[in-house]
C-alpha positions in Angstrom: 9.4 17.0 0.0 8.8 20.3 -2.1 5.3 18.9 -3.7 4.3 18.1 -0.5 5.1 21.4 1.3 3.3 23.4 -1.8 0.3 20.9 -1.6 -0.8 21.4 1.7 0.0 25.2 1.8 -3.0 24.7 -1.5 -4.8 23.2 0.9 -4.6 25.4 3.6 -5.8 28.3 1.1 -8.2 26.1 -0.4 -9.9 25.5 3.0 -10.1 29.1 4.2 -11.5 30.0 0.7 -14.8 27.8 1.0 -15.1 28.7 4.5 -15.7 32.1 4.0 -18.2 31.1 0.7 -19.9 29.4 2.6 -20.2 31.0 5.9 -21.7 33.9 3.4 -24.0 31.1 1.7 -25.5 29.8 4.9 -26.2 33.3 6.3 -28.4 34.0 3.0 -30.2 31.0 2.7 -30.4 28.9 6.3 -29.7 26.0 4.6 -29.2 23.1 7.1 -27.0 21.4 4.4 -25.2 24.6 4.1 -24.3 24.6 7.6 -23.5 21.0 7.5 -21.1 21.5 4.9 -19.3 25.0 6.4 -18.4 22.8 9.5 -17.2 19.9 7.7 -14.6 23.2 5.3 -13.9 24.8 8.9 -12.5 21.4 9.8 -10.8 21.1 7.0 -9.1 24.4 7.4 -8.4 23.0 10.8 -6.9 20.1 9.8 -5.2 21.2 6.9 -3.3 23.5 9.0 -2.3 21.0 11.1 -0.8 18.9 8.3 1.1 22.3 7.2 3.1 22.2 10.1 2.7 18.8 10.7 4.6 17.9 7.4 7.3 20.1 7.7 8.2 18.5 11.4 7.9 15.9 10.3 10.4 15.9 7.4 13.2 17.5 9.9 16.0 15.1 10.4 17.0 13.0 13.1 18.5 14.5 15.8 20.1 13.5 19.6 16.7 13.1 21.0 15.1 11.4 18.0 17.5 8.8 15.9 14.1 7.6 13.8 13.2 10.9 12.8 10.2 12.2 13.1 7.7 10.7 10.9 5.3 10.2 13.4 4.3 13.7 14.0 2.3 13.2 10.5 0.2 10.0 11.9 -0.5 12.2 15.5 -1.8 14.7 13.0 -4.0 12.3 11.3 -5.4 11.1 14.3 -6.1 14.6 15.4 -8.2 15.0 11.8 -10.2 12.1 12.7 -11.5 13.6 15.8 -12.2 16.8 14.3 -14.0 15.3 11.8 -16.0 12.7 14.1 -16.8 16.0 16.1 -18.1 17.8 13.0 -20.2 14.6 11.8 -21.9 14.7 15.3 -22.5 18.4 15.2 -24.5 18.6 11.8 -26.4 15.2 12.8 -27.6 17.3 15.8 -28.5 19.8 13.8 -29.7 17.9 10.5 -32.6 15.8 12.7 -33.8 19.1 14.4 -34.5 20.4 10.9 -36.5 17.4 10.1 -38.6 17.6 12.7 -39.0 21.5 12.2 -38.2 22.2 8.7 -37.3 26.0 7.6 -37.4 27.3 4.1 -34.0 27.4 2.3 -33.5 31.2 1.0 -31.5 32.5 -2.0 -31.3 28.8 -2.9 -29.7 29.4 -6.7 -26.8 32.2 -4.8 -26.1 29.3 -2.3 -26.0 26.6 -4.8 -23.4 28.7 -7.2 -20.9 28.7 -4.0 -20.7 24.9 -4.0 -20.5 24.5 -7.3 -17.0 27.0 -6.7 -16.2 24.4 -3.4 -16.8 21.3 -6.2 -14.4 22.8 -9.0 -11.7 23.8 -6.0 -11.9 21.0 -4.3 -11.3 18.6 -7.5 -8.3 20.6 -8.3 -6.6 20.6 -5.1 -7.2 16.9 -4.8 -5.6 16.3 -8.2 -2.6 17.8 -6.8 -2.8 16.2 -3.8 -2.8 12.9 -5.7 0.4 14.1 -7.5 2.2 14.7 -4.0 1.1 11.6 -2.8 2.5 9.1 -5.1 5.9 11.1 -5.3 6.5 10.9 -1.4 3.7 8.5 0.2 2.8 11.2 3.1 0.0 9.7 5.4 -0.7 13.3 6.2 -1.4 14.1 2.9 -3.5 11.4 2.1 -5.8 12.2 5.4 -6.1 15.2 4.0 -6.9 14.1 0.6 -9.6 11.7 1.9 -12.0 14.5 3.7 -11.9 16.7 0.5 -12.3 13.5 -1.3 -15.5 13.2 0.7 -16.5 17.0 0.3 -16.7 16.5 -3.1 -19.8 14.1 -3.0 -20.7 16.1 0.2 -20.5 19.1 -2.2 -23.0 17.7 -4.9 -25.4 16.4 -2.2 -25.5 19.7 -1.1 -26.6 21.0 -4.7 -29.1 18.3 -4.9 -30.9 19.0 -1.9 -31.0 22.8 -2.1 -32.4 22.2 -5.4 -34.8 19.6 -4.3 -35.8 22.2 -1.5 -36.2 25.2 -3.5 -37.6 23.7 -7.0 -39.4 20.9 -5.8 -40.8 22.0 -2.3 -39.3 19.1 -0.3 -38.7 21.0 2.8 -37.2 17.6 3.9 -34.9 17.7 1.7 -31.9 19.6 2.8 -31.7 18.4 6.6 -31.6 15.0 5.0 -28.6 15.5 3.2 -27.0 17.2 5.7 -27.9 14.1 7.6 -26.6 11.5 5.1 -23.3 13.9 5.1 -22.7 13.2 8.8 -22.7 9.7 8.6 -20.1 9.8 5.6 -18.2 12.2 7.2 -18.1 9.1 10.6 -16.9 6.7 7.7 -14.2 8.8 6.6 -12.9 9.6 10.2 -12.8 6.2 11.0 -10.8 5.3 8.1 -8.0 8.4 8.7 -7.9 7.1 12.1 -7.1 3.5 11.3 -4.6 4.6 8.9 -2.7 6.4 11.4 -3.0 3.8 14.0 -1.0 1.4 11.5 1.4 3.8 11.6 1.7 4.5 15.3 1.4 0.6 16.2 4.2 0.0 14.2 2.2 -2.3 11.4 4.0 -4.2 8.4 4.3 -2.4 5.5 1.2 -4.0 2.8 2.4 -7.5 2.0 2.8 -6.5 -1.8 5.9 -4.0 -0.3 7.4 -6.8 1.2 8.0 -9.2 -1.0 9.1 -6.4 -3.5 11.8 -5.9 -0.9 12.6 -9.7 -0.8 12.8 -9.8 -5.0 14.6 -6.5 -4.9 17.2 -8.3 -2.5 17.1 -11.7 -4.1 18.4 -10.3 -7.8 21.7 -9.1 -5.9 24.5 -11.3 -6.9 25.9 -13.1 -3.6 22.6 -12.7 -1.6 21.4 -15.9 -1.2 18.3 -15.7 1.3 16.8 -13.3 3.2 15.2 -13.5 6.9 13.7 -11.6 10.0 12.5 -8.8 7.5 10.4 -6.3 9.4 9.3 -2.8 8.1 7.2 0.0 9.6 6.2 3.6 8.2 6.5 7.1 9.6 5.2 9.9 7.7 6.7 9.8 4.3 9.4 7.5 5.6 9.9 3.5 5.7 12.2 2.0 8.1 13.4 -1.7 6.9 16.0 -4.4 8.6 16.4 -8.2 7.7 19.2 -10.3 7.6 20.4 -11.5 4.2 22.3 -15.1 4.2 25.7 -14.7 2.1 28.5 -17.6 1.2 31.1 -17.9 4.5 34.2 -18.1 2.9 33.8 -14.7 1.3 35.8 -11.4 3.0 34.2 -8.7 5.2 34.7 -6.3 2.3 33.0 -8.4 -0.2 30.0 -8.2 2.2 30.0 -5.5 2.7 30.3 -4.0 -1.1 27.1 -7.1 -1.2 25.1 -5.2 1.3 25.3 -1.7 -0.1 24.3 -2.7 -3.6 21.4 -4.2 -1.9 20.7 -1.0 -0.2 21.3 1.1 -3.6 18.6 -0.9 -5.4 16.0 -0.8 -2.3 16.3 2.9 -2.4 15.4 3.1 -5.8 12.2 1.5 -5.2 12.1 3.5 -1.9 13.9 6.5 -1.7 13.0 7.8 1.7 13.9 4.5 3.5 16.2 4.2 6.7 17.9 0.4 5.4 19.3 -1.8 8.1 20.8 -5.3 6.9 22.5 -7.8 8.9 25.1 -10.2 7.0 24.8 -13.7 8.3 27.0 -16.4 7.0 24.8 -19.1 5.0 24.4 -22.4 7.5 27.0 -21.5 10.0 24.8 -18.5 12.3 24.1 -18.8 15.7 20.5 -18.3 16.5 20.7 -14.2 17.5 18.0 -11.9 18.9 14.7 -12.4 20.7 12.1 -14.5 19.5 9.7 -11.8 21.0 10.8 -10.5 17.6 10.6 -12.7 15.3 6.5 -12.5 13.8 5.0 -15.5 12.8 4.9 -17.3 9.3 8.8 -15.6 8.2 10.2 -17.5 5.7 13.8 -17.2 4.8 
């Protein structure tokens, strides 16, 4: 939880830092790609303050109202990036294909290129930690928030390229069509935040590789004999998991019972912030139970 609190506050300072830059960089030199790339950093500060708060709501604990937690405030903040990144990829398009049809000379080209070289060298650091957050707690959040500074650093370098190309070589052209070729990235990366948190707010399986590591995990437990009716979903930085595991029928309710939490025990290891529901059945002598509306297709026991 910590790494990810200090990670997006980084990112939060990160973001206001290059908007300011580059604010300055595109008053001095009218750089279409300039502009193109202080919308896509105003975003970002936009969205990275989101995930701020985002994060920490959704790392509060369950309460009366909400006995899930809520983990989903981090995929509603995804979603929200997406849109203000789709919105920013439609803005510099606008404004990239009305400087190719009337281009404008790109001023104080070398001052303007220095500031994204300071965006590139920022933004590779703060992604590195980023990456570091992510694999210690999995926040969706985080990794929307990773994937449009991912994109900023190409976006970054294109930006070099055509201010150089502009000033140096003469091709006027030059700049608006990077600033064009960044809107259509930035359109890939928003659809790709969004789908992400879609999974998460439709409730989707956990990636098939999770799964049967929860089935193997379960398996090596002495007295567990099958497993069934698994289902998983993710919320934020949390996994929620419930199957039924199929245990010998002469043994006691306290023998199950010690079977179920050393099931849960190693399952946490693997994933420490999951919510772990198991149902005992005895092996050949349950009663079908539950809906079939349920039940998902192709579950093997």
């Amino acid at each position: 939880m910590r790494s990810t609190h200090m990670v997006t506050a980084a990112s939060v300072a990160v973001a206001a830092i290059l908007v300011g830059a580059k604010l300055w960089a595109y008053a001095i030199s009218h750089s279409v790609a300039m502009l193109a790339t202080f919308a896509d950093s105003a975003l970002d500060l936009a969205a990275s303050l989101t995930t701020f708060y985002a994060v920490r709501y959704a790392a509060a604990p369950a309460d009366r109202e909400h006995r899930y937690g809520h983990g989903k405030a981090e995929s509603f903040a995804s979603l929200f990036q997406a849109l203000l990144v789709a919105i920013s990829a439609a803005l510099v398009a606008r404004e990239s294909v009305a400087r190719l049809l009337n281009p404008r000379e790109v001023e104080h080209g070398t001052l303007a290129m220095a500031v994204m070289v300071l965006s590139v060298v920022l933004t590779i650091v703060l992604v590195w930690g980023q990456s570091r957050a992510i694999r210690q707690s999995g926040s969706v959040a985080v990794m929307g928030d990773r994937a449009h500074y991912i994109s900023d650093i190409g976006a970054n370098v294109s930006v070099i390229a055509g201010i150089a190309l502009t000033v140096y070589a003469g091709l006027g052209w030059a700049d608006a069509l990077v600033g064009l070729g960044i809107a259509g990235w930035l359109v890939w990366t928003a659809w790709g935040v969004a789908r992400g948190a879609l999974d998460q707010m439709l409730d989707r399986e956990l990636p098939d590789e999770e799964r049967r590591r929860i089935k193997k995990l379960t398996l090596e437990v002495p007295g567990v004999l099958s497993i069934h009716e698994l289902r998983t979903r993710a919320a934020g930085i949390f996994v929620h998991i419930q199957f039924h595991v199929d245990m010998d029928p002469q043994i006691t309710l306290a023998e199950a019972h010690k079977i179920v939490v050393e099931v849960e025990k190693r399952l946490l290891k693997a994933f420490p912030a999951a919510d772990i529901l198991i149902h005992p059945d005895p092996d050949g002598e349950a009663e079908p139970h539950g809906i079939s509306h349920f039940s998902g297709n192709g579950e093997t026991h």
